[in-house]
Every structure is written in structure tokens, then in C-alpha cells.
C-alpha positions in Angstrom: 160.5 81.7 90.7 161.6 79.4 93.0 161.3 79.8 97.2 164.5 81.0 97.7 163.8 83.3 95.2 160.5 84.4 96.6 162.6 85.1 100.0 164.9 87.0 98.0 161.6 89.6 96.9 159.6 89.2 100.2 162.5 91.0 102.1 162.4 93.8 99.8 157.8 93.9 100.2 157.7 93.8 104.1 160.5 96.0 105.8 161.0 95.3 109.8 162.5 98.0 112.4 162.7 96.9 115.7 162.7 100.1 118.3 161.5 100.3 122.1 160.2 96.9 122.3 157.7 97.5 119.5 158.0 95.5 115.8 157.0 98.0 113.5 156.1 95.9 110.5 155.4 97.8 107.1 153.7 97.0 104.1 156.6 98.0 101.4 155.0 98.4 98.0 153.8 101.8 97.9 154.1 102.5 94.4 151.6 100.2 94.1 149.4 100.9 97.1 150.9 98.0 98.7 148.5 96.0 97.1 149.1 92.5 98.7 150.8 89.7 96.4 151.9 86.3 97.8 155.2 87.5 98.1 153.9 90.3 100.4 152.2 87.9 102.2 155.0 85.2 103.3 157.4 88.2 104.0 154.6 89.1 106.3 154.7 86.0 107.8 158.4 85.9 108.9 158.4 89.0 110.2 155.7 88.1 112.7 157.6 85.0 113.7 160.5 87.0 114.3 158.6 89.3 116.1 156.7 86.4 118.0 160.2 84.9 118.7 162.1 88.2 119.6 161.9 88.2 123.5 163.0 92.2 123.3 159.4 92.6 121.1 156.4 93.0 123.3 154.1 94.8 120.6 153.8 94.6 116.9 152.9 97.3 115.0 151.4 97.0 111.3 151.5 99.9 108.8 152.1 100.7 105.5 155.0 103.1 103.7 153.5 106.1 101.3 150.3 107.3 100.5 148.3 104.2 101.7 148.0 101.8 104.6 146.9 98.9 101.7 144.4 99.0 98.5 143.9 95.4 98.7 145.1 92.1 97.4 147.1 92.4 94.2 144.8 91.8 90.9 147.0 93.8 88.5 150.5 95.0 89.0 153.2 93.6 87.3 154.5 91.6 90.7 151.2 89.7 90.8 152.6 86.1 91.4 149.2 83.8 91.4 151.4 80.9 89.4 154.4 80.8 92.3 154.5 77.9 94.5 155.1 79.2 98.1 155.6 77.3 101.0 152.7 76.1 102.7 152.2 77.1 106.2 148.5 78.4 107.0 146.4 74.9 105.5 147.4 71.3 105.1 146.5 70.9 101.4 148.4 70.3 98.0 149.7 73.4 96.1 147.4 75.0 94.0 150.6 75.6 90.9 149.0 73.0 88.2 145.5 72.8 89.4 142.8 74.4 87.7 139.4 76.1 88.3 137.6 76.0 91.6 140.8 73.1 92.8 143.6 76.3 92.0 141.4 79.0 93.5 140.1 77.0 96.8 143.6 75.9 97.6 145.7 78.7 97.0 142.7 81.2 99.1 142.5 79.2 101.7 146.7 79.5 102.4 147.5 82.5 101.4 144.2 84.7 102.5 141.8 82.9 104.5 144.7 81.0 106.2 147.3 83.4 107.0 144.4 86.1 108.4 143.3 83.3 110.8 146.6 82.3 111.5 148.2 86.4 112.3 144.8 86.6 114.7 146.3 84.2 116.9 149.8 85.5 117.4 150.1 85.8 120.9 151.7 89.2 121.3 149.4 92.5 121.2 148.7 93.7 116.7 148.3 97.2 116.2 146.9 98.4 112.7 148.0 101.8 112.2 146.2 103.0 109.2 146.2 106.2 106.9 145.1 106.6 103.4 143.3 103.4 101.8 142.3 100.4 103.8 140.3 98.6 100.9 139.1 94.9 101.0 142.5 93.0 101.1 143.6 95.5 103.2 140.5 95.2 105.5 141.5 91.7 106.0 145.6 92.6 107.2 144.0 95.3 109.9 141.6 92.9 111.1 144.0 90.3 111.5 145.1 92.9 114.5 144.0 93.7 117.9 142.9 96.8 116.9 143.2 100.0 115.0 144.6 103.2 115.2 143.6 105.4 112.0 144.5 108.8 110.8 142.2 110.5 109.5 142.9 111.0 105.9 142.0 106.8 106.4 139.0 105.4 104.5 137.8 101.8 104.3 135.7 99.9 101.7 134.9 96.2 100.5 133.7 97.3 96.9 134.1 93.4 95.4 130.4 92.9 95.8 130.9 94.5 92.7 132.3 91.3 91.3 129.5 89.7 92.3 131.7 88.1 95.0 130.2 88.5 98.8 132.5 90.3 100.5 136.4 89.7 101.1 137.7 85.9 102.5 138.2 86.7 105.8 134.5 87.6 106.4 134.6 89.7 109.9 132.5 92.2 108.5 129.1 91.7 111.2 131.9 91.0 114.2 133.9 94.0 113.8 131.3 96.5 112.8 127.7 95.2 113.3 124.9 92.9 111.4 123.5 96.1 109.7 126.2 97.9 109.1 127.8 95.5 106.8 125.0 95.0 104.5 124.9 98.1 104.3 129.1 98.9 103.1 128.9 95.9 101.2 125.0 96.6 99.3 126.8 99.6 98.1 130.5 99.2 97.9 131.4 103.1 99.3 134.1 103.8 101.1 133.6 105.0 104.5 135.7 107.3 106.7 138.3 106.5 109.5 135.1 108.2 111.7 132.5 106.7 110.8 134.8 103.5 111.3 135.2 104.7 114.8 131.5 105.1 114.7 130.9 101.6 114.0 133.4 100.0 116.7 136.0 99.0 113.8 138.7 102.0 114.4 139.8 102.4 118.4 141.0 106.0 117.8 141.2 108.5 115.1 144.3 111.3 115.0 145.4 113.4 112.9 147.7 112.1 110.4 150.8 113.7 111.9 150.0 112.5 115.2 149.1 108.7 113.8 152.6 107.3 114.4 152.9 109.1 118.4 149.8 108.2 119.0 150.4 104.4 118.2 154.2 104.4 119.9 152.3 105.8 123.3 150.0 103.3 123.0 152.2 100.3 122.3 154.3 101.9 125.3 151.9 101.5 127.4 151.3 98.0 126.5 154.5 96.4 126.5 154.7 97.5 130.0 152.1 94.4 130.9 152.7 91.0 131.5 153.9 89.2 128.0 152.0 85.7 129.2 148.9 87.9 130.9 148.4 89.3 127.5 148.9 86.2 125.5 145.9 85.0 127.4 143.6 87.9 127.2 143.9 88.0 123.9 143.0 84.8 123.5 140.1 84.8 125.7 138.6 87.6 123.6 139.5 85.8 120.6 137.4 82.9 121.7 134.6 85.1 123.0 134.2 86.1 119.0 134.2 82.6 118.1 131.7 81.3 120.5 129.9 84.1 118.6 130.4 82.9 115.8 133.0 84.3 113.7 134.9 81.7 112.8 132.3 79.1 111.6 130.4 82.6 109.7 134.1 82.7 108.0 134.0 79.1 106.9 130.2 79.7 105.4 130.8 82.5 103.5 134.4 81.3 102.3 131.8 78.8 100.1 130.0 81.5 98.9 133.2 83.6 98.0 134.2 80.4 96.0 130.7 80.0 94.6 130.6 83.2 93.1 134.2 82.8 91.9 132.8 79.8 90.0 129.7 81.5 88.9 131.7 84.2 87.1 134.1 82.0 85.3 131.0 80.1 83.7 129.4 83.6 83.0 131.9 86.2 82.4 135.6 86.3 81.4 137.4 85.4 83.9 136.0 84.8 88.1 136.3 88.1 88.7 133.5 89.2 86.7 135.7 90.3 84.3 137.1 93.6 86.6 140.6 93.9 86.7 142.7 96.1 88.7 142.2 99.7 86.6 138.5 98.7 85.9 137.7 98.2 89.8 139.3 101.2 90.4 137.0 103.2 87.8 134.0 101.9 88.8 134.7 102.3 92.6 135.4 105.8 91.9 132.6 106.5 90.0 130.9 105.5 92.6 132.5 107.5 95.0 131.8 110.8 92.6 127.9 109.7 92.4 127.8 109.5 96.1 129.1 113.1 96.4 127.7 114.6 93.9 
């Protein structure tokens, strides 16, 4: 598939509508949870530099169409697209199309997950995850990526892929945007939590009903775009540092080793590096764990 090609696909995976100064930016696979391929994930891209370059948007909002905000990155579906070359824009490294083992892996994780997270964090204009249904690992990563988050509350959240053996997803926020003990203790056991026990945590700003979720977020990014664009450019990035200073962003590069470690691990001890759990078997054991914990 070549890039023009991949641009072709990415418009029909991310759709954009611009309305009342807001970008509302939505996650267009939902009939497969909008499980995030690379295509997915460069169509996301452009539409946040449009946004970033539209003076008439003040606020972005990010969502996803159907049953699900986002399950997580794309191990399974037939649009997986791990062998495209894409062009580069989060890193400075060589493609990862050719390479093999920990080379392929390292390179194309650090663009198209580690990267692009880091990168979206940074947009200057005010992110607003609006979230209902599943929010699971890959998914974690996109509503992290914003300001904040706005849930319904149908929403639940996981990061089961401790289950692969792998610790935790690559954009590794999990002690900043819930607490130290608190992500041991979602990532020890893989559940899913609820949108209120996120709000609990600190993770989730507010939780509405889920016919209320999209009023709820257009008031809100009302009341935002009526500030200062360049006043909120710079508050955003003061906060943004404030994490860093404690340590976010050198915790990310850490455990990014460790995510890569364990890939390795797996492909010298199992099937493949994910521990040999593909799409359908992830999903069976992470709802039989959800049945245990119920039962």
C-alpha cells in the first residue's frame, strides 16, 4: 500500500466535523471497536493539524462512532497494517518495513505509539476525550493523549496486556494520571474499571449519563474556547511540564525498555511477542476475567 494510498483509507478511519469552534475528531472504525491501526493513527494526525492550523478551532474534541470510544490498538482485524511503511513524523529513525525482531518492533512503536501520544500531548489547543463504552489499553493511550476526560457512564477502562506478560501499554501514564497504587493495582489484575471509579482515581473529570455525554462536552468546550487561544497554549503547557518535572516523561522512556523487553522475552519463549494472545484470545481471557470478578 503505498502513502497515497494509506491517505486514501485514513480519511475513511478518522472523520472530522468542524461546528462552533470545536474539532470534533472521531475514531471511525466501529465495527471493529475502533481498534487503532496505523492508518487510524496518521488520519489522526492530520486532523489535529488541521485542527491546530484552523484559526476558527479553539477546542478539539476526541470520540469515537458506535458502541465504543476505542478497544485498543489493532492486533487482529483484517485492516491490521503492521508491514505498511507510513510517513514518519513522531521519531527521527529508519522505517521499520524490512527490519526484523526487536529493530521492526522498537522502530515502528516508538512512531506510531509512543511518538504520536507524546507528540498529540503537546498540541497547543485544549483535547477533550469524550468517552463511552470501551476505553482499553490502546485506547487509554488516545484519551490520555488529552487534556482531560469527559466519560459516560456505560464507559469502562482496562490495561489487561500484563496478561501478555508485557508491563503495561507504551505510553506509560498510568502512576501520573491515576496514582502509584492504583496502577499496580489495574495492571496486577487486568479488570476493567468503571467510568466512576476512574473519576475516583483523578483519571475521568466528569461522569454523565450517556445521553448527556455529547451536551455535556459541547458546554464545556463552549466555555473554553471563549479564553485566550495563546493564554491557553501556555497553561497547558505549564501543566504539561509540571508532570514532567515529576517525572512522567523520563518513567515513559524506562518502561518503554521494559515493554520492548518483554516483547523480546516472548518471541524467544512463546509464539509470537505477544505471548502468543491474539485479538479473540485477549478478548476471552479478559472476559473471563471479568465473569470471575463478578461472580
Amino acid at each position: 500500500m503505498s502513502q497515497t494510498d494509506v491517505a486514501d483509507v485514513g480519511a475513511q478511519v478518522v472523520t472530522v466535523e468542524v461546528r462552533d469552534r470545536v474539532a470534533w475528531v472521531t475514531l471511525n472504525r466501529p465495527e471493529y471497536r475502533n481498534a487503532q491501526n496505523s492508518a487510524m493513527t496518521y488520519a489522526l494526525d492530520d486532523a489535529f493539524t488541521r485542527a491546530v492550523d484552523d484559526d476558527e478551532v479553539a477546542v478539539i474534541v476526541l470520540s469515537g462512532n458506535g458502541d465504543h470510544f476505542c478497544a485498543g490498538h489493532d492486533i487482529g482485524t483484517p485492516g491490521r497494517d503492521v508491514d505498511v511503511e507510513f510517513e514518519r513524523r513522531a521519531v527521527m529513525h529508519w522505517t521499520h518495513v524490512g527490519q526484523e525482531g526487536g529493530d521492526l518492533r522498537w522502530a515502528r512503536e516508538s512512531e506510531v505509539y509512543l511518538g504520536m501520544c507524546r507528540r498529540w500531548r503537546e498540541i497547543p489547543k485544549p483535547m477533550i476525550a469524550m468517552v463511552h463504552g470501551a476505553c482499553i489499553a490502546g485506547g487509554l493511550m488516545l484519551a490520555w493523549s488529552c487534556d482531560f476526560i469527559i466519560a459516560s457512564e456505560d464507559a469502562f477502562f482496562s490495561d489487561p496486556v500484563v496478561r501478555m506478560g508485557i508491563p503495561g501499554v507504551e505510553y506509560f501514564a498510568h502512576p501520573w494520571v491515576t496514582n502509584p497504587r492504583a496502577a499496580k493495582e489495574l495492571l496486577f489484575t487486568g479488570d476493567r474499571f468503571s467510568a466512576l471509579r476512574a473519576q475516583q482515581l483523578g483519571m475521568v473529570n466528569q461522569v454523565v449519563a450517556r445521553d448527556e455525554l455529547r451536551a455535556t462536552v459541547a458546554a464545556m468546550a463552549g466555555r473554553i474556547a471563549q479564553m485566550p487561544r495563546f493564554g491557553l497554549a501556555l497553561t497547558k503547557k505549564a501543566v504539561n511540564q509540571a508532570e514532567d518535572l515529576q517525572g512522567m516523561r523520563a518513567g515513559m522512556d524506562s518502561v518503554f525498555g521494559l515493554h520492548h523487553f518483554a516483547h523480546a522475552h516472548n518471541a524467544e519463549t512463546s509464539t509470537d511477542s505477544l505471548g502468543g494472545l491474539d485479538a479473540k484470545a485477549m478478548a476471552a481471557k479478559n472476559k473471563a476475567a471479568a465473569n470471575k470478578g463478578q461472580a
